[in-house]
N, C-alpha and C positions, 0 to 999 in steps of 0.2 A: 591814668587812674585818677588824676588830682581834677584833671576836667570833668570825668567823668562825675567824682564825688559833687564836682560844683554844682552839674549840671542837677540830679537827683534835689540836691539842696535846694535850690531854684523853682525847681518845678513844685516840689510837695510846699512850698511856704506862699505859691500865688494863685496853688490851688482851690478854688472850692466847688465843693462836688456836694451837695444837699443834700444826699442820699446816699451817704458809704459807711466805714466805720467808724470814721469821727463824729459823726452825728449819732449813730445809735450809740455810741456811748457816752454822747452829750446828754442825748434823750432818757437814758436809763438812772442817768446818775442825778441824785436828791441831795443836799445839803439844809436840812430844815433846820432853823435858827432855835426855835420856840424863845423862851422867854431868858432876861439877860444872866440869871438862873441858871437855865439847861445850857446856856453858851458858854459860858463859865465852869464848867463839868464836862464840858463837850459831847454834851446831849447823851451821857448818862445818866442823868435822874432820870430817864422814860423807864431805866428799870428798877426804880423805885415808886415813879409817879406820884403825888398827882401833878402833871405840868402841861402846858401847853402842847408842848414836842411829841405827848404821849398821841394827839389827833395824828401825828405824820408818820408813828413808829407803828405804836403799840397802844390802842386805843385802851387797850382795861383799863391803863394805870391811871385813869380819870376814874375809875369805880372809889378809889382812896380820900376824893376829896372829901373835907370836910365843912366845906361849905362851898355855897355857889361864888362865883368869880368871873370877871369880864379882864382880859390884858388888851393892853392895846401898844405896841414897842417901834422905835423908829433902829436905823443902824444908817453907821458912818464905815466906809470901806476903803483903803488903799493900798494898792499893790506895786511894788517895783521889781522892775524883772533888768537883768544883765545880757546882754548876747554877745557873742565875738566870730566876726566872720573875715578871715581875709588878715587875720592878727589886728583888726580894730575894732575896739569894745566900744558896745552902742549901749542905753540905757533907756528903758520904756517905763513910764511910769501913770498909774491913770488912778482917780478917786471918783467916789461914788458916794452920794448919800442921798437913801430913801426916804423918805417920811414914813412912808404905809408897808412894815415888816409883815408884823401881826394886829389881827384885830379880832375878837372874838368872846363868845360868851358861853361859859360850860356852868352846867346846873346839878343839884344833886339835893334826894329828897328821900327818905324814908320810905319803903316800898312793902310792901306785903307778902306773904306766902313765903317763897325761900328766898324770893332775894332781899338780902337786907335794907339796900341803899339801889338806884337805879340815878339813871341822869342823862342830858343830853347834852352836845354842842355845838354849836354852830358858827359859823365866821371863816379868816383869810389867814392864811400862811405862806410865805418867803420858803421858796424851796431851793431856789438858786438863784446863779445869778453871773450874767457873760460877758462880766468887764473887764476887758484887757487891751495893753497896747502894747505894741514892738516894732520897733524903727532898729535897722541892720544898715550898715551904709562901708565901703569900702571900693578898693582900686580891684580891677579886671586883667590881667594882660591876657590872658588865655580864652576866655569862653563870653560871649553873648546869647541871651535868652532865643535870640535869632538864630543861632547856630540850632539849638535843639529845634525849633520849626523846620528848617531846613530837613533837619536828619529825619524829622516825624514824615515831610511829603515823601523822601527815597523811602522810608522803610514802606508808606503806604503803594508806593508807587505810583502817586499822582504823577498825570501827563499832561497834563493841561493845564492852565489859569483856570477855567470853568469848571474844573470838577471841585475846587477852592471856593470858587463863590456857590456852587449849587451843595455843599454838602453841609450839614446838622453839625457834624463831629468837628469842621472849624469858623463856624460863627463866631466862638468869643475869644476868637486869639488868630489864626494865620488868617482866615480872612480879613480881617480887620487892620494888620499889619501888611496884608497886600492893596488892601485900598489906600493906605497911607505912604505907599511909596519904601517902605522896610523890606519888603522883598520883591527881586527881579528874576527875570527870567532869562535863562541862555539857551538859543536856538541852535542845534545841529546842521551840517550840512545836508542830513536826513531827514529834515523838517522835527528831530528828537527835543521835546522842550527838557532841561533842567532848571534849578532852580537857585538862586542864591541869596544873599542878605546884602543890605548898601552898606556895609562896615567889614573895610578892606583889613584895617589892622583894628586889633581888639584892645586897645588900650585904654579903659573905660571905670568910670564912676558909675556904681551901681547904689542903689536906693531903694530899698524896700521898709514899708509899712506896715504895717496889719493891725487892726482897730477894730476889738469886736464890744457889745454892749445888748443887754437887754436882761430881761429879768422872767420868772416863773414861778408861779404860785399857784396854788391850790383852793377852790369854795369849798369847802366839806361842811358833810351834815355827821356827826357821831351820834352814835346811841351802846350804853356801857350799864353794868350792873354787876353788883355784887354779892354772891348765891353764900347765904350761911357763913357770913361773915370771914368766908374763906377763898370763896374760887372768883377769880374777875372775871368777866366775857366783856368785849367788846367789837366793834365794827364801826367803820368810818366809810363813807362813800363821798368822793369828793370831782370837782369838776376843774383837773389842770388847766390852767392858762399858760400862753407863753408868747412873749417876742424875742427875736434875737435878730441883729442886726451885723454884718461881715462887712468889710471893704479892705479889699489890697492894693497898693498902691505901688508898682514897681517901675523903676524906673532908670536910664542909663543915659549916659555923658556921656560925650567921646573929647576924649585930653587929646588925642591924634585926628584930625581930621582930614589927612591927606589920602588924593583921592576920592575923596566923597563931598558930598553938597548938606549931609545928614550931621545935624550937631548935638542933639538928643532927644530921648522917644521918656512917653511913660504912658503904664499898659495901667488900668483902673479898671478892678471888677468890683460889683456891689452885690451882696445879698440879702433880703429881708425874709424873714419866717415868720409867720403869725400860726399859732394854734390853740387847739381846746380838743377837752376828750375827758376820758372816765375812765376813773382808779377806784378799785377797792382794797379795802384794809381787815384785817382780823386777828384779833389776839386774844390771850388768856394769862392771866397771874393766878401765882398761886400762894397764898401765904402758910408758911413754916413757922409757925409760931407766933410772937409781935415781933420781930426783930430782924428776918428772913425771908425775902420773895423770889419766887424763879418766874421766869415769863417764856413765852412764846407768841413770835408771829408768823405771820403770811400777806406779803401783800401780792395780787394780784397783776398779772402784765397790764400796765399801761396803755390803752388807746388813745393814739393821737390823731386828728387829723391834721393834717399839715396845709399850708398854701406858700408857695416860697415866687419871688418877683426876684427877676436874675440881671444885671445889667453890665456891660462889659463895654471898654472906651477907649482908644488908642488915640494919641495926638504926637506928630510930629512935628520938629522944626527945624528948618534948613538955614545956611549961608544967606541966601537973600533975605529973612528975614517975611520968608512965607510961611505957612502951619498947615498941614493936611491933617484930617483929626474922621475917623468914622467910630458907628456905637451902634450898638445894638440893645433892646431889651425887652418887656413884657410882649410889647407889639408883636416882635419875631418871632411867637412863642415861645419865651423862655419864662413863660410863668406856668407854674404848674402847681396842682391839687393832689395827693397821693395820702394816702394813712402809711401811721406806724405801732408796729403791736410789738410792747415793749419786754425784756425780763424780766421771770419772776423774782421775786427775793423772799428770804426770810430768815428768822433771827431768834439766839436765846438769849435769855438777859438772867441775871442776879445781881439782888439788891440786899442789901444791909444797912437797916436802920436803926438807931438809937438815938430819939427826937428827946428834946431837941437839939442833942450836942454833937451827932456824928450822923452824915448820911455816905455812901458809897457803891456806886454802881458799875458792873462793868457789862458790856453790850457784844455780840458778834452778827454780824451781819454775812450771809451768802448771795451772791448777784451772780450769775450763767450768765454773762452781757453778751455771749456767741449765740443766745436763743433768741434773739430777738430779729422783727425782719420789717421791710417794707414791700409796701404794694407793689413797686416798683421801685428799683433803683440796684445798687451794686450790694446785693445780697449774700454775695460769694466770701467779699472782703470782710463780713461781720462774721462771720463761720472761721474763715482762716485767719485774720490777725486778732478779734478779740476772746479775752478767756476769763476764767472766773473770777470775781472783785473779792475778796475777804476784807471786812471793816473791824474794824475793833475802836470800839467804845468807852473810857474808860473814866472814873469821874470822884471829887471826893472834898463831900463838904464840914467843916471843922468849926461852928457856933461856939463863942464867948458869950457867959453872960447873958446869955437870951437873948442879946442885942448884935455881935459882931459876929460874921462869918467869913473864914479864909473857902475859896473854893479853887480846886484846880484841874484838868479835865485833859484828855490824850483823846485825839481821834489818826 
């Protein structure tokens, strides 16, 4: 059982698959900063607005301003993450700093007939962002990544060396370990081939990495208005961007090397993603008096188009001080063009204000992230592992003086 667990371990941490349900729930999921304001409140003033965050939430809450305004905000990012595999704690830690958060210019003018006040906005916003690192590193007695190749050819029941070099399903891992000398073959006296790994005993340093990076942001255009100095409407339509960038790094030592010429291997996959696509946004405020607002949104599925460049690299090195190393990438086909059409979401907000000494918002967000699907790819795994996201927003600002504010914010 303990192999086994290892083995699952192993496998889901050097996996990447561009089209499962890690990714649609990469894809689904927003974290919009807006100003250091809304961060600070954890992007509950959108239900009170007027702020930046309201272009990525809830566009009304820009109908509130009282005058026109340009932001423009940088951020500083660091994360440290702990892992323990094998009873040895490993520690990943990675920092980030943007210059270009937000940038943007929202207007707001006096308008005619019912609506009071009318306005528009335009510019860049930070919706996420995919910086992370984790190094796992510890001793093996039992299991090699080779062993589960092994078990993958019996359960396929490959018979040959050639159905390994001529088949899709292992370009980026047993073929690549069969040109590098990591797995050999055993012949019957029935001409029957099997198959095995050059690592007699498993007493082994294993090493793994994973490093991912890249950011996502949105061009929108808003247009918002306020009907009788009562009702907000708004809409946003905006033009996602995104890079993200993946590489796993795994790799093993052998502390026993009897019987073999093999002293350690490291497997190296790389992924890049580039996209762009079309979001819409719609909300409505309502104000309860001066002091009272309720909100509603909807944002629309996500269109993305995707392009993802896949590249995978095995190198060995032996006793004599020789290296066998094969790789594979875009050339082989493994770059590919496919969309993705994202979940919907939507959300109530209420706000409470009494400007200038007390503002207070709290947010709920609904996400269905099993509704979402790709043109292609493992569309099963989005249905069966992922489920509904509830967010809760929650925020609360406290002015001294007209000049000082405590702010403090739950997401």
């Amino acid at each position: 059982m303990k192999r086994k667990l290892i083995a699952v371990l192993l496998i889901i941490l050097v996996r990447i698959n561009p089209q499962g349900a890690n990714e649609a729930l990469r894809w689904n999921t927003i974290n919009p900063y807006g100003s250091a304001r809304a961060y600070a409140m954890g992007g509950a003033i959108s239900a009170i607005g007027p702020d930046w965050i309201n272009v990525c939430i809830n566009p009304a809450g820009l109908s509130f301003l009282d005058n026109s305004y340009s932001i423009f905000s940088t951020y500083f990012l660091y994360k440290n993450s702990n892992a323990s595999y094998l009873n040895i704690s490993n520690t990943g830690v990675s920092a980030n700093y943007n210059l270009f958060n937000n940038a943007g210019i929202a207007g707001i003018w006096n308008a005619g007939g019912s609506f009071t006040r009318a306005g528009v906005a335009i510019g860049y916003s930070r919706l996420d962002h995919y910086f992370t690192t984790v190094n796992i590193s510890g001793k093996n007695t039992q299991y090699s990544i080779l062993d589960d190749f092994i078990q993958k050819l019996k359960d396929d029941n490959v018979a040959s060396p050639s159905e390994i070099l001529n088949s899709p399903k292992y370009l980026t891992n047993i073929k690549l370990a069969w040109e590098t000398y990591l797995i050999d073959t055993v012949k019957d006296g029935s001409g029957i081939y099997s198959f095995k790994d050059t690592i007699p005993i498993n007493d082994l340093t294993q090493n793994l990495s994973i490093s991912t990076k890249g950011n996502r942001g949105e061009w929108s255009f808003s247009i918002y208005g306020l009907i009788n100095d009562a009702v907000a409407i708004g809409a946003t339509i905006g033009i996602p961007v995104l890079t993200f960038y993946s590489s796993s790094v795994y790799e093993e030592i052998l502390n026993n090397t009897a019987g073999t010429n093999l002293r350690r291997f490291k497997w190296q996959r790389d992924l890049s993603t580039t996209a762009w696509g079309i979001q819409t946004r719609f909300g409505t405020m309502f104000k309860a008096g001066e002091n009272l607002r309720a909100g509603l949104y909807l944002q629309a599925p996500t269109i993305l188009f995707l392009e993802d460049n896949f590249n995978a690299h095995i190198e060995a090195s032996f006793a004599d001080n020789t290296y066998r190393s094969s790789a594979v990438n875009d050339k082989n086909g493994l770059k590919k063009n496919y969309s993705y059409i994202g979940a919907f979401s939507g959300g109530i907000q209420l706000g409470l204000t009494f400007p200038p000494y007390l503002n207070a918002g709290i947010d709920y967000t609904i996400i269905p992230n099993n509704t979402g699907a790709f043109s292609s790819g493992d569309n099963q795994s989005i249905s069966s592992y992922l489920t509904i996201t509830h967010q809760i927003r929650a925020g609360l600002e406290v002015t001294f003086a007209e000049m000082y504010s405590i702010r403090a914010g739950y997401t």
